[in-house]
C-alpha positions in Angstrom: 0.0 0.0 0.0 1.1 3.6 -0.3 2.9 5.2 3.0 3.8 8.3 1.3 2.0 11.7 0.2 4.3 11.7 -3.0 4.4 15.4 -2.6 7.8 15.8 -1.3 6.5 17.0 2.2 7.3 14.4 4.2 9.9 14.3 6.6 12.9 12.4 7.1 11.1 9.1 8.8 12.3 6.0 11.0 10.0 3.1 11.2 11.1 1.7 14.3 10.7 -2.1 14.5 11.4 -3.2 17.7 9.3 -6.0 17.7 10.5 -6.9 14.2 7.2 -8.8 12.6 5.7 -10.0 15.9 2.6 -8.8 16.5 -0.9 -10.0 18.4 -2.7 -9.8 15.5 -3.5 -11.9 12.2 -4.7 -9.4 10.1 -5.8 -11.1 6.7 -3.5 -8.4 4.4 -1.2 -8.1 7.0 2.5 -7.5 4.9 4.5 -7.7 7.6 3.9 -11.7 8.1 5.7 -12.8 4.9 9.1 -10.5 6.2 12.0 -12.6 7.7 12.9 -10.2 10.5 11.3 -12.3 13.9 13.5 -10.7 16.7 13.1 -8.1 19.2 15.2 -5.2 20.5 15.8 -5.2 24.3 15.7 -1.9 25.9 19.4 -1.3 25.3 19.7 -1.8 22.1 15.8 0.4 21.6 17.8 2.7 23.5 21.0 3.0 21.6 19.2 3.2 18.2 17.2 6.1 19.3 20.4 8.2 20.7 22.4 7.4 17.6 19.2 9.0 15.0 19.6 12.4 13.7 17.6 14.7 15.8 15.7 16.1 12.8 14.1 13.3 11.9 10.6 11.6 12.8 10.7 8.6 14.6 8.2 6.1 14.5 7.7 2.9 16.9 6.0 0.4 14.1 5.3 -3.1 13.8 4.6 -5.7 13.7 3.0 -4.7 16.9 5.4 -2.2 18.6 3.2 -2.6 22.2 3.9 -5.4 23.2 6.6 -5.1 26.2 6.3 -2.3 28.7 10.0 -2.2 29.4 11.0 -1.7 26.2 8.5 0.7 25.3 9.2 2.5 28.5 13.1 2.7 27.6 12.1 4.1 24.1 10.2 7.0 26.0 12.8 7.6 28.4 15.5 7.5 25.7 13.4 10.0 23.3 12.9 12.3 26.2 16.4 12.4 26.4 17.3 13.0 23.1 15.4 16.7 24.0 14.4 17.0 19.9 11.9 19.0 20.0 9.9 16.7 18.5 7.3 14.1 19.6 7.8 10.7 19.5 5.4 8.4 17.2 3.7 5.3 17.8 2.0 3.3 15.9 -0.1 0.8 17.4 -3.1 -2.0 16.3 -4.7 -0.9 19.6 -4.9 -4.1 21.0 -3.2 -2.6 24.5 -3.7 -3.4 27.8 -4.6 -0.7 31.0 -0.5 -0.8 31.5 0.7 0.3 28.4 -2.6 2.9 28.1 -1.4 4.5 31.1 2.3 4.4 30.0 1.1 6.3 27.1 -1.1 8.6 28.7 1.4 9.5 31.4 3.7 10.3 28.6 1.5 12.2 26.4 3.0 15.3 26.4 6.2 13.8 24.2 4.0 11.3 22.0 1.9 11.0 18.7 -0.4 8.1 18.7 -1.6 6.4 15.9 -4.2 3.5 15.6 -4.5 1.4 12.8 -8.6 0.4 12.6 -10.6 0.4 9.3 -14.1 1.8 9.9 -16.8 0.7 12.1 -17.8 -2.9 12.3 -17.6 -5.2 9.7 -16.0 -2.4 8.1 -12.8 -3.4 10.2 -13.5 -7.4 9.5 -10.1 -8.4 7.9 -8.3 -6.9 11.4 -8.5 -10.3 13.6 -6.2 -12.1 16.4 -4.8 -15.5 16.1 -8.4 -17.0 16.7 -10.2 -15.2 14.0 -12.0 -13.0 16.5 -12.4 -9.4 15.5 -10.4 -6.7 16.9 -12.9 -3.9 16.5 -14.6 -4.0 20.1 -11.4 -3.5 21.5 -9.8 -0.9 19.3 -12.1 1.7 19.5 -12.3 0.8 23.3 -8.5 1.9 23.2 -9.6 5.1 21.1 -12.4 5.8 23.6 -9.6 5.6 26.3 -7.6 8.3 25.0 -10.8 10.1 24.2 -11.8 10.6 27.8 -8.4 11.8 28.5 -8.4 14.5 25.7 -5.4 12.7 24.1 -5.6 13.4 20.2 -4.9 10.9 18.0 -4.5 9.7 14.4 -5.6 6.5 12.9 -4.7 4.5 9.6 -7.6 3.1 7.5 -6.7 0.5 4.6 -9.4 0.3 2.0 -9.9 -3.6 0.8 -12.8 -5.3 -0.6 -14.4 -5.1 3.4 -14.8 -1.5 3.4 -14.4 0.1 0.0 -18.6 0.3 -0.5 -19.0 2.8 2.2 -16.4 5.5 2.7 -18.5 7.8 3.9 -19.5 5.5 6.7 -16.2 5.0 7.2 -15.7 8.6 7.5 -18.5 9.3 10.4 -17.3 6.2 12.3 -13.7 8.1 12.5 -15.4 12.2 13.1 -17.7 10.4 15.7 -14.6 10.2 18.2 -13.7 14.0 18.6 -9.8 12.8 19.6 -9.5 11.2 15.9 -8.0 14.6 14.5 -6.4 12.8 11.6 -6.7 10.1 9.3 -5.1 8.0 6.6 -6.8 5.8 4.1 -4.5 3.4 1.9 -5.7 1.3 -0.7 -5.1 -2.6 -0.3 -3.4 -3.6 -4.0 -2.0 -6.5 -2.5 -1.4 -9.8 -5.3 -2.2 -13.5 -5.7 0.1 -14.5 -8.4 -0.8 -12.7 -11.1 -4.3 -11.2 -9.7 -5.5 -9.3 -7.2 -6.4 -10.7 -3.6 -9.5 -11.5 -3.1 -9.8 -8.9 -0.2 -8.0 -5.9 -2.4 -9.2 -3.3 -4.6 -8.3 -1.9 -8.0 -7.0 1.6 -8.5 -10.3 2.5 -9.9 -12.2 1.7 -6.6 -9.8 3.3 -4.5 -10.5 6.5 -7.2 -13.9 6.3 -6.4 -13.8 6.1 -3.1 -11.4 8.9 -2.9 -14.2 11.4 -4.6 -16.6 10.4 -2.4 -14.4 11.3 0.6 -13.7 14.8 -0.9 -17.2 15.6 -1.6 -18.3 15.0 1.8 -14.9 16.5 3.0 -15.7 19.9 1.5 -19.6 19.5 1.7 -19.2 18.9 5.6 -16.5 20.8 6.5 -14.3 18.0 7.9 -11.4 20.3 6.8 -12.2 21.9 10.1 -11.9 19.4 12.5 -9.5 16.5 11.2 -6.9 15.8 8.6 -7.8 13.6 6.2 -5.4 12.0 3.4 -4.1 11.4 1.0 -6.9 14.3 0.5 -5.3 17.0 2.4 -1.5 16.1 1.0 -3.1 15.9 -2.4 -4.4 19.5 -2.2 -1.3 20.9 -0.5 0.6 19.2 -4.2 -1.4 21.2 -6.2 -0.7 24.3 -4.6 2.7 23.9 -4.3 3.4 21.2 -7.1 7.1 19.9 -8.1 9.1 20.9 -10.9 11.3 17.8 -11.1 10.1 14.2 -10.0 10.1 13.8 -6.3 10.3 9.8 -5.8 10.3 9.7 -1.6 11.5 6.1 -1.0 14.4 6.6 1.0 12.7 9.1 3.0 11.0 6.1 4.4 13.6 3.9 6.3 12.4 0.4 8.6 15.2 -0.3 11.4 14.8 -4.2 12.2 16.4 -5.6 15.5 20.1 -6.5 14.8 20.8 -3.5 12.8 19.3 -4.3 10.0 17.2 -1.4 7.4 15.1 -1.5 4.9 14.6 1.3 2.4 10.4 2.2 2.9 8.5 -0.1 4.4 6.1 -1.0 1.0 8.9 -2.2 -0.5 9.7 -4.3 2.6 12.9 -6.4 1.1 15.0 -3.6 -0.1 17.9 -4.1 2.9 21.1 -1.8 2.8 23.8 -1.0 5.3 24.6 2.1 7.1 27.6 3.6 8.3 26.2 5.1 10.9 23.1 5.6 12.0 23.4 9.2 11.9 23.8 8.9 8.4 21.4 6.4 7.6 19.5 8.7 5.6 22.1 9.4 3.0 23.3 5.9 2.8 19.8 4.5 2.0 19.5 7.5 -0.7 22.7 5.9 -2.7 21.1 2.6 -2.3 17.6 4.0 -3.7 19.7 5.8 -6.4 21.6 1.5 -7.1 18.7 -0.1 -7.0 15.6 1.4 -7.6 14.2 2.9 -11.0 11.0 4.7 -10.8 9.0 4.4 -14.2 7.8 8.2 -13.2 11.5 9.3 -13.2 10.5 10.2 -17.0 6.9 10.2 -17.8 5.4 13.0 -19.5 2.5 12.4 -16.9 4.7 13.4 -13.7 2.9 16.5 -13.3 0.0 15.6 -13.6 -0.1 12.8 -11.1 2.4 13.4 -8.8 4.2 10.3 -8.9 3.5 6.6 -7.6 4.7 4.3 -5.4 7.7 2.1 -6.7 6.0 -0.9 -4.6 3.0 -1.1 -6.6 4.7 -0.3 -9.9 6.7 -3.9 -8.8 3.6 -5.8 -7.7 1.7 -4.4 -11.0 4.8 -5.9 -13.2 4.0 -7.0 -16.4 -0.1 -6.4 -15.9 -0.8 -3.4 -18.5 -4.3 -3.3 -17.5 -3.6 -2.6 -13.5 -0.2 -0.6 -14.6 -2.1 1.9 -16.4 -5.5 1.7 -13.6 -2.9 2.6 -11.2 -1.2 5.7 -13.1 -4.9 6.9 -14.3 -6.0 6.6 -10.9 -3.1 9.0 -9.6 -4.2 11.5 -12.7 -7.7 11.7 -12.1 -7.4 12.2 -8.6 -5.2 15.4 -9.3 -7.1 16.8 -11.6 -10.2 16.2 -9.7 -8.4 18.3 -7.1 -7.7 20.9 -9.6 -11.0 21.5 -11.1 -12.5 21.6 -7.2 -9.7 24.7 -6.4 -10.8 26.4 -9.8 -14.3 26.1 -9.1 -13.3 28.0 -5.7 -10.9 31.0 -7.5 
């Protein structure tokens, strides 16, 4: 799925894995299941990773699962707060948390971001599941009701798969009816089967028309005004600032694994490469991105017009024309849909 906004905005980003894959959840799309990186960071070496980072750039506890040992999560804090950044620290969670770890967080709210990864209301959130095929919903937007009562503000991810994709406005109400929600993510599902989709992913098109829908009602309702909402937001913000030369954002995007070991962008999921230091993992990961990695945007007439897609996809759309060019139609439409809303409002 895409992580990026493609419109060269995003910062400088560490997905920290310091449960590698582990996680308490099965969720049917789940990517992160079919990596090879099963180990753990202990608090030192969470520690020593976070105090070797550049300061500027976001860091992001990611999973996996990243909440699953108090210890270690509570040596990540401590070690960010030390670190005096500036910045808040991100997590990334599937919610799933017990009354410890919600008070960790909430005692430590004035340093964090928190993210929860749920996918609408209900059945909606269907393909989210534990180890025993039981849903995860109840207990999710238990979490979110948690942090509600306490005022903490939060942002969750959405992915859109064949569970969800008929009702995004639904989808949308269920996120604006917790006033803590003040920002949300929707990323399509374009996971493959061989040479087809999943049965539980969409096609570019879908995720197109779903997208529309969300912008209508974001503009007709005034969502704008309470919560973020992308790729909407990040998609307007392109056009009014929009690139002169292709911005591909892949190694902006770097996975730390236990034991040292980085991935460049954590769609791409395989793409390993060794650092230096970790102070300059960023630029080592860019000349890896520059070895490996050929963007078929790098020279498309179209650049402009779409912004750009995600290398991942262009890979697991290889050698299907049909999906290739869904994909890249889907990006254009979308921006010009954009467009035509901002001239309406000149």
């Amino acid at each position: 799925m895409e992580v990026c906004s493609h419109n060269g905005f995003d910062p400088n980003t560490i997905l920290l894995k310091i449960n590698g894959t582990k996680c308490n959840l099965n969720c049917k799309y789940c990517s992160e299941t079919k990596k090879s990186y099963k180990n753990f960071m202990c608090s030192e070496e969470c520690e020593a990773v976070i105090s070797a980072l550049p300061s500027s750039c976001e860091i992001i506890l990611h999973g996996g699962e990243p909440l699953l040992d108090f210890n270690t999560v509570s040596a990540a804090i401590t070690a960010f707060r030390n670190k005096r950044t500036g910045h808040r620290l991100s997590i990334q969670t599937n919610g799933c948390i017990d009354s410890d770890m919600q008070q960790l967080l909430l005692n430590n709210s004035d340093i964090l971001k928190i993210g929860i990864s749920i996918d609408g209301p209900g059945e909606q959130d269907s393909l989210r599941v534990d180890y025993n095929n039981k849903s995860s919903f109840q207990r999710v937007d238990e979490t979110i009701s948690f942090f509600e009562q306490h005022n903490i503000p939060i942002k969750c991810i959405a992915t859109v798969h064949s569970a969800n994709v008929h009702d995004p406005i639904g989808a949308l109400q269920y996120f604006m009816s917790h006033k803590n929600i003040k920002q949300v993510r929707f990323n399509p599902c374009f996971d493959m089967n061989g040479k087809v989709l999943a049965d539980y992913s969409i096609r570019p098109a879908q995720f197109l028309e779903y997208l529309l829908k969300i912008t209508e009602y974001w503009i007709t309702y005034r969502v704008y005004k309470c919560a973020r909402i992308d790729p909407i937001q990040a998609e307007f913000e392109a056009v009014l600032q929009p690139v002169k030369q292709p911005c591909i954002n892949c190694c902006k995007f770097i996975s730390i694994y236990p034991q040292g070991q980085s991935t460049i962008c954590d769609a791409l999921g395989a793409e390993s490469f060794e650092s230096n230091t970790l102070s300059e993992i960023f630029e080592d990961a860019e000349h890896r991105f520059h070895e490996t990695l050929v963007s078929p945007c790098r020279n498309c007439v179209n650049f402009l017009d779409c912004g750009g897609g995600c290398i991942a996809i262009f890979r697991r759309f290889k050698g299907l024309e049909m999906l290739t060019q869904e994909y890249c139609d889907y990006r254009k439409k979308l921006k010009q849909f954009i467009r035509n809303i901002m001239s309406d409002l000149v």
